[in-house]
C-alpha positions in Angstrom: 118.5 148.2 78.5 116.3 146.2 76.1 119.2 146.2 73.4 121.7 145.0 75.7 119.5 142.3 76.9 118.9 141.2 73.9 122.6 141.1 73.4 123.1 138.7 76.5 120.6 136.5 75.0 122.2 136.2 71.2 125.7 135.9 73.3 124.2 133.6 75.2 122.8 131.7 72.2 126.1 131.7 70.5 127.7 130.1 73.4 125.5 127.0 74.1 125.7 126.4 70.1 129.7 126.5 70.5 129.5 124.0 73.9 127.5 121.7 71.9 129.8 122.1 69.0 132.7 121.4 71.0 130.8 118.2 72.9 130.1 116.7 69.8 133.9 116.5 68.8 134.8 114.2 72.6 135.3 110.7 72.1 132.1 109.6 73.8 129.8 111.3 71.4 131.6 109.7 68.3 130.2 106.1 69.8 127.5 104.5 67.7 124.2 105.1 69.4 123.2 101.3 69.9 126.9 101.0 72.0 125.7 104.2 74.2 122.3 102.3 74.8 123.8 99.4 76.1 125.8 101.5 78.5 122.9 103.0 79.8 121.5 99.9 80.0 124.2 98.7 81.6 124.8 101.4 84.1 121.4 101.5 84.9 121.3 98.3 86.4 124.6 99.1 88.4 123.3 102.8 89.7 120.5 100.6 90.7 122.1 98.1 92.7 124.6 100.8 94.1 122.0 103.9 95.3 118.8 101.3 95.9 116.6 103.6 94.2 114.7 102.8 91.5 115.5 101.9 87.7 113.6 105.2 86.2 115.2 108.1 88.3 118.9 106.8 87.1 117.3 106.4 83.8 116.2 110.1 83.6 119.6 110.8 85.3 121.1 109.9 82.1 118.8 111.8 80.1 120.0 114.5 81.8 123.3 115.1 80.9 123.3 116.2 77.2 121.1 116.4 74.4 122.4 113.8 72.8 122.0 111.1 75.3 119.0 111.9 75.6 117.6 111.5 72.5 119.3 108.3 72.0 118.0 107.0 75.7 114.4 108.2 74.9 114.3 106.6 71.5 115.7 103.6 72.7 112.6 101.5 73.5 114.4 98.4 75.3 115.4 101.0 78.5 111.6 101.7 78.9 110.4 98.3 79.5 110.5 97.6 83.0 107.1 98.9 84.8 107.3 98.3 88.9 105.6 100.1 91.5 108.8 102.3 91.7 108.1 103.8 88.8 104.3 103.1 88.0 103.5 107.1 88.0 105.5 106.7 84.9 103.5 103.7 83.2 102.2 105.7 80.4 105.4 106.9 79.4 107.3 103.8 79.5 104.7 102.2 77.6 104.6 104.9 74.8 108.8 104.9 74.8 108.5 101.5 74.7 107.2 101.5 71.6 106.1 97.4 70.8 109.3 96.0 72.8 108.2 93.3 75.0 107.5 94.6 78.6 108.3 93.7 82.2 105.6 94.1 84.8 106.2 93.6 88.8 103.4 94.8 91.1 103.3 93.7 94.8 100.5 96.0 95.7 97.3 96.4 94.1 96.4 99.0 91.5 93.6 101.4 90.8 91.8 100.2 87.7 92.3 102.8 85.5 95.9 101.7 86.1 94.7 98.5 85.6 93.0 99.0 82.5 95.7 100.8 81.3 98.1 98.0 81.9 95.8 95.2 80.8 95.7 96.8 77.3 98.8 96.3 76.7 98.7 92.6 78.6 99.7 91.3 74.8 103.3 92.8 75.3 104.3 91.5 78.8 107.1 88.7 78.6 107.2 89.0 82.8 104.2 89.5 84.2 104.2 89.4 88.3 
């Protein structure tokens, strides 16, 4: 029983590595990676408008799909900018992803001041602060 399911898992193996293989040869996955980040940028904002729900689930959406888009969409620090109450349980990460890109802020509601103090570190980077 062991053997064989250790023969599941090598087949198994073998087929993921020929799905990515085969992935790598469509058209979309020949696009430079700064022309995919600008279409996640860019769909982003659209899925946004469209479902109402906030910027970072369609932005992990996209990460989702292959392993390719998501390295380029979490090495690309310009879609981790925006920081909103929508998606402040995610501050720390967007600030590391981020990297030193200029940052968006927009609170409404108050925060707890380790949030706060997290936040204010970082004050240096904010080109919209509300």
């Amino acid at each position: 029983r062991s053997q064989i399911e250790a023969q599941i898992l090598h087949l198994t193996q073998q087929v993921q590595k020929l799905r990515t293989e085969r992935n790598a040869l469509l058209p979309i996955s020949t696009l430079p990676n700064e022309i995919l980040s600008d279409i996640f940028s860019i769909s982003i904002l659209r899925m946004k408008n469209y479902t109402n729900k906030p910027g970072i689930h369609n932005l992990l959406r996209v990460t989702w799909v292959c392993h390719h888009w998501r390295d380029i969409a979490l090495s690309d620090a310009s879609l981790w900018t925006y920081i909103g109450e929508e998606n402040f349980s995610w501050a720390a990460q967007c600030l590391s992803r981020s990297k030193d890109a200029p940052l968006e802020l927009v609170f409404n509601k108050p925060c707890t001041s380790s949030s706060r103090a997290l936040l204010l570190s970082q004050f240096h980077r904010f080109r919209r602060f509300e």
